[in-house]
C-alpha positions in Angstrom: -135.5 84.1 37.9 -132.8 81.4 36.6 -129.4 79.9 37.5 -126.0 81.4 37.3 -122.9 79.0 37.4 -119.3 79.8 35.8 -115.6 79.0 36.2 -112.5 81.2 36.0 -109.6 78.7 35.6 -105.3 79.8 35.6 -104.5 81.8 32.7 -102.8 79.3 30.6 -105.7 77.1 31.0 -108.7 76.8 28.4 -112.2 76.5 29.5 -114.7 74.6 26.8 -118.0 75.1 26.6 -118.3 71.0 27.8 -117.1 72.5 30.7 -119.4 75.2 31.9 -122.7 73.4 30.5 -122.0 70.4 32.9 -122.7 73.4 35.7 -125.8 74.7 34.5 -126.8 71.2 33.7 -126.9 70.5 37.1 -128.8 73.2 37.6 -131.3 72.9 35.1 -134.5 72.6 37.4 -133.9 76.3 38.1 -135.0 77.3 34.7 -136.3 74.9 31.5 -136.9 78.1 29.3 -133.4 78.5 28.2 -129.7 77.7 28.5 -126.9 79.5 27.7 -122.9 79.3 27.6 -120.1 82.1 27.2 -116.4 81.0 27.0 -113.2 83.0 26.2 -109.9 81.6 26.9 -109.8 80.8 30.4 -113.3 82.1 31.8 -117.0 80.4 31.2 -120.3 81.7 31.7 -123.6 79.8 32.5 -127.0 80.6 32.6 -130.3 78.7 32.8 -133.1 80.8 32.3 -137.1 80.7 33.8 -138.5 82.7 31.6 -140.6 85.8 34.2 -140.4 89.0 32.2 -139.7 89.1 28.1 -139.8 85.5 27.3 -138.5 86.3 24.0 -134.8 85.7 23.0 -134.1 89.1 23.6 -133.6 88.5 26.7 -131.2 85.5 26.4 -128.0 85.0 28.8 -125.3 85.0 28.8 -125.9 89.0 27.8 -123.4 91.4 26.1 -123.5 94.6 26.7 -123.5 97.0 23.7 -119.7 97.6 23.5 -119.1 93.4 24.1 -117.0 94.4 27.0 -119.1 93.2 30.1 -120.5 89.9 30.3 -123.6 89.3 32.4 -125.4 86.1 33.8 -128.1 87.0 36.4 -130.3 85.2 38.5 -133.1 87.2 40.0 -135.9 90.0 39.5 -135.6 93.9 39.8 -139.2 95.3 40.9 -137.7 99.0 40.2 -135.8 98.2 36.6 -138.8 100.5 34.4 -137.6 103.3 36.5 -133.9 102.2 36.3 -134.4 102.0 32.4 -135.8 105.0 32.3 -132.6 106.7 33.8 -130.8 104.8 32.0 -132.2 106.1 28.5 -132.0 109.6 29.7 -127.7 108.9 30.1 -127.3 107.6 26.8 -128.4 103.9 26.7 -130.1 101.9 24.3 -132.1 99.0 24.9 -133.2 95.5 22.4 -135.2 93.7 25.0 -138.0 94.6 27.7 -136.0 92.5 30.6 -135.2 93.5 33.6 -131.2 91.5 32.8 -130.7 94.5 30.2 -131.3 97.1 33.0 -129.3 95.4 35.6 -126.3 94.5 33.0 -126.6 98.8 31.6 -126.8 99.9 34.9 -123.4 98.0 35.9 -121.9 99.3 32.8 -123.3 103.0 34.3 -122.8 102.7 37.8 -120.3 100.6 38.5 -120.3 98.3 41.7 -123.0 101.5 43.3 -125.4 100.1 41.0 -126.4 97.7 42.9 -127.2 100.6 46.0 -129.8 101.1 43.7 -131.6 97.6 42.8 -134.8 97.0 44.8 -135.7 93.1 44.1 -133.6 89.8 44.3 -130.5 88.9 43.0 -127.6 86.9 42.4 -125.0 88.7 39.9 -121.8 87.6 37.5 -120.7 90.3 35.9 -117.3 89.8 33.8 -115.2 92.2 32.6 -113.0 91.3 29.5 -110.6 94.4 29.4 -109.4 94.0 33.0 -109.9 90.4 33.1 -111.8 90.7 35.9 -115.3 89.0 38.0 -117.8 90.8 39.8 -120.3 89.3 42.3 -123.2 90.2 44.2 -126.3 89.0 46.3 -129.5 90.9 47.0 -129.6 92.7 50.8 -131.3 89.8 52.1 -129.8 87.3 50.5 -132.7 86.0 48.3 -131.2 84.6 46.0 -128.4 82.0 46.9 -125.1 82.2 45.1 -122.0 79.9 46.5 -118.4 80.2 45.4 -115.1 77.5 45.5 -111.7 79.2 45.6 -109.3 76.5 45.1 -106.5 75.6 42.9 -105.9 78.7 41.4 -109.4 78.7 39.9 -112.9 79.7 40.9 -116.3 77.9 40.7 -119.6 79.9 41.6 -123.3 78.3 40.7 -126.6 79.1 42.3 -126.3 76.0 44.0 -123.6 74.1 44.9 -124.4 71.0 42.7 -123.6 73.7 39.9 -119.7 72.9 41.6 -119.8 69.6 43.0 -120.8 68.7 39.1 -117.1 69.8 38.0 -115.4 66.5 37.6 -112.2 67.6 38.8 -113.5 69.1 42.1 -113.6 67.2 45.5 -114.1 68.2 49.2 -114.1 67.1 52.4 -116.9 67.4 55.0 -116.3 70.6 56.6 -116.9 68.8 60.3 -117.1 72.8 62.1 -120.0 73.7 60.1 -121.8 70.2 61.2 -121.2 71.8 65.1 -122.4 74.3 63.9 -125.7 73.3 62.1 -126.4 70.7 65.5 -126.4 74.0 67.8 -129.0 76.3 66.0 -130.2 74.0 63.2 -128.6 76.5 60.9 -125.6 77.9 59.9 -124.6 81.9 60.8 -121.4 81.7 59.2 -120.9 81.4 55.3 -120.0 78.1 55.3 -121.2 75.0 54.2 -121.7 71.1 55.2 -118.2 71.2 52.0 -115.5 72.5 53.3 -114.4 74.1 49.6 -117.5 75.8 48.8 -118.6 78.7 50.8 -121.9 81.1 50.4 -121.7 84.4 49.1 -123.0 86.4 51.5 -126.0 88.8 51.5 -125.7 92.4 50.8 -122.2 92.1 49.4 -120.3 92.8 46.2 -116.8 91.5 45.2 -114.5 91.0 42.8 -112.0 88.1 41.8 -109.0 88.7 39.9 -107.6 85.8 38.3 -103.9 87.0 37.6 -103.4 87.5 41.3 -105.7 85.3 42.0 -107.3 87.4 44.6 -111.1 87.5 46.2 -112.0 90.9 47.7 -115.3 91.3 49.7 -116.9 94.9 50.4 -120.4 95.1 52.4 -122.7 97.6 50.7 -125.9 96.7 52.7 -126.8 96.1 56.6 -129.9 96.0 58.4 -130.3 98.7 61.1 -132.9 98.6 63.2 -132.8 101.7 65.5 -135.2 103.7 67.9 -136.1 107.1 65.7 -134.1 110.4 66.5 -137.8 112.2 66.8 -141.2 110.8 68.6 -143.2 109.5 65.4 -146.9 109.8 65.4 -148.8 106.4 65.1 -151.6 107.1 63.0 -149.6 108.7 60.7 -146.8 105.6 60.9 -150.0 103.6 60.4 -150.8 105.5 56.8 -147.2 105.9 55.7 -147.0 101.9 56.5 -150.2 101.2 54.6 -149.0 103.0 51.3 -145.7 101.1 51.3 -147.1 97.6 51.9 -149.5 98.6 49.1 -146.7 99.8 47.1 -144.6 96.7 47.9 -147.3 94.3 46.6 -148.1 96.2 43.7 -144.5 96.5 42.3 -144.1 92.7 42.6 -146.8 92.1 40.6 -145.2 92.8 37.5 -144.7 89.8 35.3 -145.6 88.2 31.7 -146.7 85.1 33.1 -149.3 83.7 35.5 -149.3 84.6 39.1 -150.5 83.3 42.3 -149.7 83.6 46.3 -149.7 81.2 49.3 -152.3 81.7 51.3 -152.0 80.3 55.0 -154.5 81.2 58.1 -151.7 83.7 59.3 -151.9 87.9 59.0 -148.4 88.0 56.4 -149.6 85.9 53.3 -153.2 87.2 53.9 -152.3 90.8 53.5 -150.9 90.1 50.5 -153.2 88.2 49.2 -155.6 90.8 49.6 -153.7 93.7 48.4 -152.6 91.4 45.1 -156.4 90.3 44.7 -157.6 94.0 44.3 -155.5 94.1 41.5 -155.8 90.6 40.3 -159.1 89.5 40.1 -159.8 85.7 40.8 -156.0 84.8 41.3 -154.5 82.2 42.4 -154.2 81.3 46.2 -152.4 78.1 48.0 -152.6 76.4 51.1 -150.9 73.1 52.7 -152.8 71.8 55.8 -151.8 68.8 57.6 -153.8 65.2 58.2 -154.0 65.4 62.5 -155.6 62.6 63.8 -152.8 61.9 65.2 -151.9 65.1 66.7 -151.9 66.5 69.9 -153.3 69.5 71.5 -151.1 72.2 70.7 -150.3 70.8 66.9 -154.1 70.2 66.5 -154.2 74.3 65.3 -151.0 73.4 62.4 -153.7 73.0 60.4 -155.2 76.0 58.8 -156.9 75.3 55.5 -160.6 76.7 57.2 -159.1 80.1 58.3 -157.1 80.0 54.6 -160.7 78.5 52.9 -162.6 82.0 54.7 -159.9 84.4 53.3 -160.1 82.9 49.7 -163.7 83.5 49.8 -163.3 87.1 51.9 -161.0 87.3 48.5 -162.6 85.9 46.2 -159.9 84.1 44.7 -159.4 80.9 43.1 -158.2 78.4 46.3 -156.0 75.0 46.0 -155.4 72.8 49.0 -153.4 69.9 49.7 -153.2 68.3 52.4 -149.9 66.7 54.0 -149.2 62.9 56.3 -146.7 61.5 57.7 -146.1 59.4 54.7 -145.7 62.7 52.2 -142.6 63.4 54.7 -140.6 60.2 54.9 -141.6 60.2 50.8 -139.7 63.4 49.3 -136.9 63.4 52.2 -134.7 62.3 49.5 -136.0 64.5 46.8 -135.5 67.6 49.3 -132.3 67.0 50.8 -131.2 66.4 47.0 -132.0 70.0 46.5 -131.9 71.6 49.8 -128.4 70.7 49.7 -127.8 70.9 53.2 -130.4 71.2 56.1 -131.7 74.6 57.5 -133.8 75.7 59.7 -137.3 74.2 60.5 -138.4 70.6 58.9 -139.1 72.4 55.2 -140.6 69.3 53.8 -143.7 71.8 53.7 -142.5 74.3 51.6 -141.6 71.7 49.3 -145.4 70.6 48.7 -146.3 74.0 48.8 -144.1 74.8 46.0 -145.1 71.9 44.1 -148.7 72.6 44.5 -148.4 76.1 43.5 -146.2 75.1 40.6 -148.9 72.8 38.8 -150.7 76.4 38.2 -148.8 79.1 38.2 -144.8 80.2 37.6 -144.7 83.2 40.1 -145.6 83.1 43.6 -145.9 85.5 46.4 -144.5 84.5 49.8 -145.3 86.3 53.1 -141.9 85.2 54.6 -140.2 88.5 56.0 -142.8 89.9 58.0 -142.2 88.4 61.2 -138.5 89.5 60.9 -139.6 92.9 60.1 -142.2 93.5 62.3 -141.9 91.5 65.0 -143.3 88.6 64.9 -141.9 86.3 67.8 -142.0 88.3 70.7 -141.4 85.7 73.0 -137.6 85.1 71.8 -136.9 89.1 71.3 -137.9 89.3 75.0 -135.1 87.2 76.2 -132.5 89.6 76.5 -134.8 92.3 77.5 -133.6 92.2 81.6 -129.7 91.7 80.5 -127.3 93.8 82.0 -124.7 94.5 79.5 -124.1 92.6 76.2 -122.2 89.7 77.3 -125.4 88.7 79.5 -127.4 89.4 76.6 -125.5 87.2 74.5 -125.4 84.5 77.1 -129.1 84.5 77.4 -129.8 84.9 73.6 -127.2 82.3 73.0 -128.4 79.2 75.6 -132.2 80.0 74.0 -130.7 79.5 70.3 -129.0 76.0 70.9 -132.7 74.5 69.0 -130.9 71.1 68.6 -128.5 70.0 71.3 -127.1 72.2 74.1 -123.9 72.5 74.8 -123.4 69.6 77.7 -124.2 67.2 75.1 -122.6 68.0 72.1 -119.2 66.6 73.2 -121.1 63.4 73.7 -122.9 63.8 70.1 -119.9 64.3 68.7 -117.0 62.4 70.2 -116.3 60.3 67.4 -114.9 63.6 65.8 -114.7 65.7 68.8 -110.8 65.9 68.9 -111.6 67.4 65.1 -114.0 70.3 66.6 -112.9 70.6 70.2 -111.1 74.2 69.1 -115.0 75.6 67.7 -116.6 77.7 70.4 -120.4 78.3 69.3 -120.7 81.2 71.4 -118.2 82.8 69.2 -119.8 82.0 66.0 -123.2 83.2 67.9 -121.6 86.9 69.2 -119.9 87.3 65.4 -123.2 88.2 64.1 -122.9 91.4 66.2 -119.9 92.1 65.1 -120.8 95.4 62.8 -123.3 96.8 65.8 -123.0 98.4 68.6 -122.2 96.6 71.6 -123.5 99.4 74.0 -126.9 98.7 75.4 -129.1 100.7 77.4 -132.6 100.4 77.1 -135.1 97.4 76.5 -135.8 98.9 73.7 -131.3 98.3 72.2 -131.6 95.0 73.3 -135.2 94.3 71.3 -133.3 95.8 68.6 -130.5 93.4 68.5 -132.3 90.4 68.9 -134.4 91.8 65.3 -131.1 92.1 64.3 -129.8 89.0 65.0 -132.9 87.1 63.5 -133.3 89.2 60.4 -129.3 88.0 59.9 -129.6 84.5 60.9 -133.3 82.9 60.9 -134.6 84.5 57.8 -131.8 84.4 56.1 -131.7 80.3 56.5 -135.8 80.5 55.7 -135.0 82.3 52.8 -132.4 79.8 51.5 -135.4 76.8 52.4 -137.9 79.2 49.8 -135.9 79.6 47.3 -134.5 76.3 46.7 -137.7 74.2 46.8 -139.5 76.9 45.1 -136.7 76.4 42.5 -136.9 72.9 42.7 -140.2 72.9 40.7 -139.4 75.7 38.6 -141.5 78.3 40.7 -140.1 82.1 41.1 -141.1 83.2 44.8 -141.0 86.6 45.6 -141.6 88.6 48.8 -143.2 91.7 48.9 -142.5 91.9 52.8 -138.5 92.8 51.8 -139.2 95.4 49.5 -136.2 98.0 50.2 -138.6 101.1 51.2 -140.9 98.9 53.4 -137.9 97.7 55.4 -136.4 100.8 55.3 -139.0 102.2 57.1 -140.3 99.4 59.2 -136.2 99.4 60.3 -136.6 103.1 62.3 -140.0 102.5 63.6 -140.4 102.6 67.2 -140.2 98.8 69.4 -143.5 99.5 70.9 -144.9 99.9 67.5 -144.2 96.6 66.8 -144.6 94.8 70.5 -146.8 96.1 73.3 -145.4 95.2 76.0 -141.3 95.1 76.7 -140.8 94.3 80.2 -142.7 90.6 80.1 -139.8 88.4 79.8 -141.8 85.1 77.9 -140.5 81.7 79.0 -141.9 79.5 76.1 -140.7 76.4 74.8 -141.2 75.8 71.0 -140.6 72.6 71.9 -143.2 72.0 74.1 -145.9 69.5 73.9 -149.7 70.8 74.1 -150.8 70.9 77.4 -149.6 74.5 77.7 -151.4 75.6 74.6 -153.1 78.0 76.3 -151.2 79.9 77.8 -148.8 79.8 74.4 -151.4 81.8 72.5 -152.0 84.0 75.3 -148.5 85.4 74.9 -148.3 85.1 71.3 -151.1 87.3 70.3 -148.3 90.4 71.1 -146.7 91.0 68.2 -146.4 92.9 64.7 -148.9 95.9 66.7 -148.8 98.3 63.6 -148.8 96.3 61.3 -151.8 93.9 62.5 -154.2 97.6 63.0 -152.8 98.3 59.3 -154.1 95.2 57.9 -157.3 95.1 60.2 -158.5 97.2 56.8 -157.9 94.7 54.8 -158.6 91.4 56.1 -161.3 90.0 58.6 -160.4 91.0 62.1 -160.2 87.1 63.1 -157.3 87.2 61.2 -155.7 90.2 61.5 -155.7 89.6 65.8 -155.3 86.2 65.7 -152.1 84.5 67.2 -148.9 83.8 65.9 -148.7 80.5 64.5 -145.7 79.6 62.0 -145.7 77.1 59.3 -145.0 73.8 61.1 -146.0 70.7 60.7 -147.1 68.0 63.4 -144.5 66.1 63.6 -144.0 66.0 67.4 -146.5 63.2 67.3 -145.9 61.6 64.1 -142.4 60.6 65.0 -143.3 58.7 68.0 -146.7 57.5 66.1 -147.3 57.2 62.2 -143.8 57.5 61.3 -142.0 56.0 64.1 -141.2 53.2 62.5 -139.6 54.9 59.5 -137.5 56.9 62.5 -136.3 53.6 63.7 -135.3 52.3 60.8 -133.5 55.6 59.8 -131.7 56.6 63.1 -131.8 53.4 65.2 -129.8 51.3 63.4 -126.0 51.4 64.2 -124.2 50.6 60.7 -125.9 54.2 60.0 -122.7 56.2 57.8 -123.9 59.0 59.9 -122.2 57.3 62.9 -119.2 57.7 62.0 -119.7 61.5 62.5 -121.8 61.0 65.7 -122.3 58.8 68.7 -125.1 56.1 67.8 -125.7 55.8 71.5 -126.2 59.4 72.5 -128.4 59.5 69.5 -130.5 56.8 70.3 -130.7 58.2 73.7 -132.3 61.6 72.8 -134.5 60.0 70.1 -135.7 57.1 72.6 -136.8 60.6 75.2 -138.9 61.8 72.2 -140.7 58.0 71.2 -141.5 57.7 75.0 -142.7 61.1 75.6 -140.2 62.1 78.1 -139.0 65.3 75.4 -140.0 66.7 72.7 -136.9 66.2 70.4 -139.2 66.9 66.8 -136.4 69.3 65.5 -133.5 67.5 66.2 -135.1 64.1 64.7 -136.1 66.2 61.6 -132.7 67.5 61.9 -130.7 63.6 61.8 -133.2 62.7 59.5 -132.2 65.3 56.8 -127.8 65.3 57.8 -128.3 61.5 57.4 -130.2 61.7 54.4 -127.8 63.8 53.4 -124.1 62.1 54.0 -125.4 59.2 52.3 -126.0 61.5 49.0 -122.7 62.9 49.4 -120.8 60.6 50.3 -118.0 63.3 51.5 -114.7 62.3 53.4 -114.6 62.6 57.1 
């Protein structure tokens, strides 16, 4: 777990080691336990290292290979590499270090570009070749690990994060005003750009190669999900033990480390079945939990807080339980600490995860994460449900699409906009919304494709934007999360399991609002207790059945009535003031008319406040030309 960051520069240019080390400087948070720089004529290699498995030298980066012809920096953990090493022994290979970089550098050397077919874990890979003068990338399946590359003036840039870039004196950008449209529609981006309009994310469950001396980038997918209804009827007991044994398996093989480990331990049925697989094996570890200060809350948010459920698992677990406990203050306090390293807003308000990581990180350096396992298994049946009655897959896409505008619908984003809108008028969201679909089928019969597609679409889109949130405020306090819920074989499998393994009931089409204030808590849990079926009778032998039935609950926050109560003033003085920079980008009174809804109780507007809070925030770090 570490940073990556290098530069390839034009052939008759030199690149210094000054050069390179004011990239992983940047980047330092993402790993105190080392530093390391590679240069050779016009190509420089960066690495910061957090020290997980072998914290000896050995296993120091930038790594050589054996022959000195491949150069690896690597940012990420392999939960298969003893096997891998293994193999790798058997062909030939010799090993100095017991890291899992020496596995994943040999098995390149091996394998080729297939190698990475073969990694089960995280990743984030710079591979360069000095006899064909040549750069290999890649990211995990999932897109774990973040890795974000700038192609411009005849050179590249590629760091972990993109301050690893934006630290290169001689590069600049503009704001790319597209991806803003983009982000204000589903409070996230689908496409692989960012808030820059030079740097752009490598995406997940891709390899590719640059060659400087035609200065060419080529891009090849290795990796897809597939979630599919089974050629043959599957038994459910015996889907029920085959799931149980790779779950356990899952856990198991990402608890392999040289340092302390721990696990976040909410109220929910995902970090509590890991925490009590992990606990059989780790006795008295290490469990977390962030619960929220309410007496200001209202009805529905008055269950956001879930340290008692998280306080009875620690003791069902017997583990060793840390709290803390989150105001209104903590947010407005760390906004600019997190958009600093958040980079850019994503989905949700993620000024949680930040605490939890930083609780977390006073006591331990690894941390296990239950994020994944509503993706997987179906955890929000009341948005896969939306396309269920659709027609074809244009309807399905028009239904799915008006439900995913989180922030602003379309009608008012011309108004949102219109001090750039003559800049953005061409961008058709619906267009950036059906290009996620782009590699699946578009032929839809059954409730059962459509269910499919919207798993799809969410593993694709809303994980991968939650995964970008964990790892980057994990990262922030040196803390290596990992997530035993995307282990290859368990999402291999949970991929061809049946729909109504996972939801019980496909024909109830579930009108529910997150946005929604709490008088209709009720009848929100009602509908939320369908969900993850299989996996919640799996679990039921694990963990107290008042967890393992409960309802779905995410990690939010209460924020709804802290930005019209306990924080409203720090909302006025942030987004009600007109000599905001961020008004050069949007309308000051639109804004002021959606926020004013939210302070008077007409709407619920909590995600798009969060949202103006964090682009504001933001734009006045960045200070990026319109």
């Amino acid at each position: 777990m570490c940073g990556i960051a290098g530069i390839i520069k034009p052939l008759n240019e030199l690149v210094t080691p000054a050069h390179v080390k004011a990239m992983t400087d940047a980047i330092e948070h993402r790993g105190r336990d080392g530093e390391g720089v590679w240069c050779e004529e016009n190509v420089g290699i960066g690495h910061r290292r957090l020290s997980i498995i072998d914290l000896s030298q050995a296993g120091h980066q930038p790594m050589l290979c054996a022959s000195h012809r491949y150069v690896l920096s690597y940012n990420g953990e392999l939960y298969n590499y003893q096997a891998l090493r293994t193999e790798l022994e058997g062909l030939g290979f010799w090993f100095r270090s017991q890291s899992d970089s020496e596995v994943v550098l040999n098995a390149l050397v091996a394998w080729g570009a297939e190698a990475v077919q073969r990694f089960n874990g995280m990743f984030a890979i710079a591979l360069w070749d000095r006899q064909k003068k040549e750069l290999f990338l890649a990211r995990d399946r999932y897109g774990i690990k973040p890795l974000y590359f700038a192609h411009k003036a005849n050179q590249l840039l590629f760091a972990s994060e993109q301050k690893g870039i934006t630290s290169v004196p001689s590069f600049q950008s503009d704001l790319d005003k597209s991806a803003l449209l983009e982000y204000f529609t589903f409070q996230n981006l689908f496409t692989n750009s960012t808030l820059l309009s030079d740097i752009k994310m490598f995406p997940a469950g891709h390899y590719g190669y640059f060659i400087p001396h035609s200065d060419t980038i080529t891009l090849t997918k290795y990796w897809d999900y597939n979630f599919r209804q089974p050629d043959h009827k599957l038994d459910y007991n015996e889907a029920k033990e085959e799931l149980d044994r790779l779950f356990k398996q899952a856990v198991d093989r990402q608890l392999v480390s040289d340092v302390e480990l721990g696990s976040y331990l909410s109220g929910g049925i995902d970090s509590g079945s890991i925490s009590a697989i992990a606990a059989q094996s780790n006795p008295y570890m290490k469990t977390f939990t962030c619960g929220f200060d309410l007496n200001s809350a209202s009805g529905l948010e008055l269950s956001f807080d879930e340290r008692e459920k998280a306080e009875f698992m620690s003791y069902f677990f017997k583990t060793e339980h840390y709290e803390m406990v989150l105001k209104a203050g903590d947010m407005e306090r760390c906004l600019p600490k997190l958009a600093y390293h958040l980079e850019e807003p994503r989905v949700g308000q993620s000024y949680p995860n930040y605490y939890a990581a930083q609780l977390a990180s006073k006591f331990v350096k690894v941390v296990l994460s239950g994020a994944g396992g509503d993706e997987v298994f179906g955890g929000y049946p009341w948005r896969y449900y939306r396309g269920v009655n659709s027609s074809n897959f244009e309807e399905f896409i028009d239904q799915y699409y008006l439900f995913w505008q989180r922030l602003v619908p379309n009608k008012q984003l011309k108004a949102l906009f219109s001090p750039i809108w003559q800049d953005i008028e061409h961008v058709w969201t619906r267009d950036i919304f059906k290009n996620v679909f782009q590699h699946s089928a578009e032929h839809l019969e059954s409730p059962e494709d459509y269910i499919n597609h919207s798993l799809y679409f969410e593993a694709k889109t809303f994980l991968h934007g939650l995964l970008v949130v964990e790892d980057k405020l994990s990262m922030a306090h040196g803390l290596e999360t990992r997530l035993p819920f995307l282990d290859n074989d368990l999402v291999d499998f949970a991929q061809q399991l049946p729909v109504e393994f996972k939801l019980n009931n496909l024909q109830n089409v579930i009108r529910i609002n997150e946005n929604d204030f709490g008088k209709k808590a009720q009848n929100y849990f009602q509908k939320t207790k369908d969900g993850k079926r299989i996996l919640r009778d799996v679990m039921s032998n694990y963990i107290p059945d008042q967890i393992s039935q409960a309802v779905k609950q995410g990690f939010s926050a209460p924020d709804a009535s802290w930005f019209k109560g306990d924080s409203i003033e720090f909302v006025k003085r942030r987004l009600l003031t007109p000599d905001n920079p961020l008004y050069a980008l949007l309308d000051y009174n639109t804004v002021k008319k959606l926020v004013t809804e939210h302070i008077s109780g007409h709407c619920n507007r909590r995600l798009l406040i969060w949202s103006l809070l964090n682009i504001s925030e933001w734009y006045t770090q960045h200070h990026v030309s319109n």
